[in-house]
N, C-alpha and C positions, 0 to 999 in steps of 0.2 A: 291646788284646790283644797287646802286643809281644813278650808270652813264648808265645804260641801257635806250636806247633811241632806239625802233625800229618803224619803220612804216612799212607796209604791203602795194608791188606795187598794187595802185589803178587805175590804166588805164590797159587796155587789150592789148595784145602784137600788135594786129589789129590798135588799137587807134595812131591816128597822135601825135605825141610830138614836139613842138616848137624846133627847134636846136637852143644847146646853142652856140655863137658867142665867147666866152671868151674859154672855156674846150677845152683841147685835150685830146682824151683817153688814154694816156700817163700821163694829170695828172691826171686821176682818178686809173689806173693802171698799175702797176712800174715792172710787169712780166708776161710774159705767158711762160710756156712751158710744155712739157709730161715727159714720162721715158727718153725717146730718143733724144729729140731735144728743142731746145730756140728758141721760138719768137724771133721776129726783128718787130722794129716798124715805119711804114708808115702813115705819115704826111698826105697823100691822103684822099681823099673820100675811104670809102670800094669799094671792087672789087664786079662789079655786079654780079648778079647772073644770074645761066643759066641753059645749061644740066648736070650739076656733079650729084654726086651720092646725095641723100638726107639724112641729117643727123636726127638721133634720139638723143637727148640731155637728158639727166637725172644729173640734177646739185643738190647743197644742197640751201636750199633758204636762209642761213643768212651768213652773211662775216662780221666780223669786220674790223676798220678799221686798215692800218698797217699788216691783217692776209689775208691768203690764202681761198678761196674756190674751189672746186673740181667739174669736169664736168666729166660722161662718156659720152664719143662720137661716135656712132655707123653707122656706116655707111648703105647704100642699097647697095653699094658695097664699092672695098676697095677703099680708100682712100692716096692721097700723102701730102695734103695741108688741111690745119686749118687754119679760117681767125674767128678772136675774131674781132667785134666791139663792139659800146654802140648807141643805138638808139638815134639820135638828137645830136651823138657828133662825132665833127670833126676825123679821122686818126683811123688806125686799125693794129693788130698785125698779123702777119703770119708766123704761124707753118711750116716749109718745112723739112717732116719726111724723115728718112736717105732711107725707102721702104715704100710700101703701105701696110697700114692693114686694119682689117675690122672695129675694135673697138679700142681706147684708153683713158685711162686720161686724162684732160688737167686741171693745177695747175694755179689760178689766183691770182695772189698779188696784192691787192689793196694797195695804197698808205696810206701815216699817215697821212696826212690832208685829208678830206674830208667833202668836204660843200654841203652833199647829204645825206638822207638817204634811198636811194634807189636807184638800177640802171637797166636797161632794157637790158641785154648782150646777142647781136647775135651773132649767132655759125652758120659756114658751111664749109663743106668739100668741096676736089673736087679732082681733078687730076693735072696735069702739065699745061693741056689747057681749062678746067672750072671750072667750081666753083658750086656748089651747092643751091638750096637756103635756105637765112636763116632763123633759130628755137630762138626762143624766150626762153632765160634762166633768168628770173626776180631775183634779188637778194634783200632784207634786209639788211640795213647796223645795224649793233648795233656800239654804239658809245662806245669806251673805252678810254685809260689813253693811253699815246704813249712815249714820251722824249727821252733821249740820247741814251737808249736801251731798247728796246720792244724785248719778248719772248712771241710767242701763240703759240696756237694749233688748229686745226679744227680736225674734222671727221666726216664719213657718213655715222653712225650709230646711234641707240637709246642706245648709253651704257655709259658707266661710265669711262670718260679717265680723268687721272690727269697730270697736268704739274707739275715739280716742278723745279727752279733752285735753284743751291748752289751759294752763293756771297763771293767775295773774302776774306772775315772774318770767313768761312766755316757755316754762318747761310743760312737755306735755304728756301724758299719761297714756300709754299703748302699750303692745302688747312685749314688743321690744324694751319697754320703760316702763315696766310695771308700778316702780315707786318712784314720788319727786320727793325734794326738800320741804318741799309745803304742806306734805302729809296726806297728797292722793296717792290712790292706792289702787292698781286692777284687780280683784283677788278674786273673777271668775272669769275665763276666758273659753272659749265653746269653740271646736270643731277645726281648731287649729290647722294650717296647711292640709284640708280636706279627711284631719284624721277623725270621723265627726262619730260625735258624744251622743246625739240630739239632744242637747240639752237647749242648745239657742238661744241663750241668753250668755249678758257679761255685763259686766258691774264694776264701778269706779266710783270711791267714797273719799269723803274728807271727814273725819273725825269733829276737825274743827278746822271750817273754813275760811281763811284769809280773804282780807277784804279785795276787792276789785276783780277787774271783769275776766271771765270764763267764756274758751270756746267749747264746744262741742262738735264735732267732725265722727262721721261715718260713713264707714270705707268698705266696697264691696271685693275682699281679696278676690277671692276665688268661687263661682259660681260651684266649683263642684260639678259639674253636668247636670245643675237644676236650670231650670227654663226662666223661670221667674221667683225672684223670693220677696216679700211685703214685711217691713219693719215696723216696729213701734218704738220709741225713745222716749224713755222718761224721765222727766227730771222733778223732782223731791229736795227744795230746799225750806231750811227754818224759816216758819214765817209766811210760807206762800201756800196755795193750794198746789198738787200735785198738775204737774203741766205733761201733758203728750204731743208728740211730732210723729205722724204718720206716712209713710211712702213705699217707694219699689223699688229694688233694682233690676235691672235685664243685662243681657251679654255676659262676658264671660271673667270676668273681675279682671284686676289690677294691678295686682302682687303688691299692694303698694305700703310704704312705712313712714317713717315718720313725715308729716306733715300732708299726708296723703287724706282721702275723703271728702265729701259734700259740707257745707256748713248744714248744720240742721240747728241752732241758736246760738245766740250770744247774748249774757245776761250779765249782770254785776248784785256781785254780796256787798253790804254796806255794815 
């Protein structure tokens, strides 16, 4: 883990932070959305806050960069609107769900360049006519490898999740096979035979990716003694929007290696 770079947010959600003049939250993040609905992103100040329902937040604290982190969003009642910003930075994302509920997901894709290691994300709910006020979700950035195609994973659990992908020479990229010939690479792996980091996340990069088609496979080693863990998988290639696969595992994993796990895509670089 020689590219592991993390700092821990050191100001309190209370704490004033200089706004940066240069940042929009759009560059620092390239997606928001839940089961049900996508963000759209406003150039604006955040929407104030007022009488909406009050949010409970419970997010995971480290995001790599290029990968997803995960927020449950709980409302004091239910909820129709999800407004994402980032403390001290210009524009904000809004969730507008298809009905109101009381609780959901919400999936956060940070971008591949990031000149941060750490960001301060407020969260609030509200209704059609206010808005909430907002909850402080502090993130860790770890710093990883990114290029022509990035494959990660996060989850929000203490367990043992393995990524692996196949590259179009049928070799494949795990944890046992860190590097191929083709220039994938694992160079973050989390929580290894249950020795757990929480870090939860791991990452597989190609610098410069070879043409033809990619599998993606993930594998639930070892539960760890967790009940249930929820994934996110993200994939990040030149040319496309950032694409997410969302799921669960149950039971008690698999111990499994090469060739082992779920398919969760198969796509082709051209």
């Amino acid at each position: 883990m020689s590219r592991l770079a993390i700092c821990i947010l050191s100001c309190a959600a209370a704490a004033a932070c200089q706004a940066d003049q240069t940042d929009q939250v759009a560059d620092l993040i390239c997606g928001v959305r839940t089961d049900t609905a996508t963000g759209t992103y406003h150039a604006d100040p955040p929407l104030g806050s007022g009488e909406g329902p009050m949010a409970t937040v419970t997010s995971t604290p480290m995001v790599i960069n290029g990968g997803t982190t995960s927020a449950t969003v709980v409302g004091s009642a239910s909820f129709s609107r999800i407004v994402l910003a980032v403390d001290g930075v210009q524009g904000y994302y809004l969730v507008a769900l298809p009905s109101p509920v009381g609780s959901t997901d919400l999936r956060i894709t940070m971008c591949q360049e990031l000149a941060r290691t750490s960001l301060d994300l407020q969260i609030a709910v509200g209704t059609a006519t206010s808005i909430g006020t907002y909850q402080a979700a502090p993130v860790s950035i770890i710093e990883v490898g990114t290029g022509e195609l990035q494959v990660s994973v996060s989850w929000d659990a203490d367990s043992d999740v393995d990524l692996h992908v196949v590259d179009p020479d049928g070799d494949e990229v795990f944890f046992a096979h860190s590097a191929v010939a083709s220039g994938g690479e694992l160079d973050l792996d989390s929580n290894a035979a249950c020795d757990i980091d929480h870090i939860n996340n791991e990452n597989i990069t190609w610098t410069a990716a070879p043409r033809g088609q990619y599998i993606v496979r993930l594998d639930y080693y070892d539960a760890c003694e967790v009940a249930v863990t929820k994934y996110t998988v993200t994939l990040q290639r030149k040319g496309h929007a950032p694409e997410i696969f969302m799921g669960q595992f149950l039971g008690e994993g698999d111990l499994g290696g090469l060739g082992a796990g779920i398919d969760i895509t198969t796509f082709s670089v051209r």
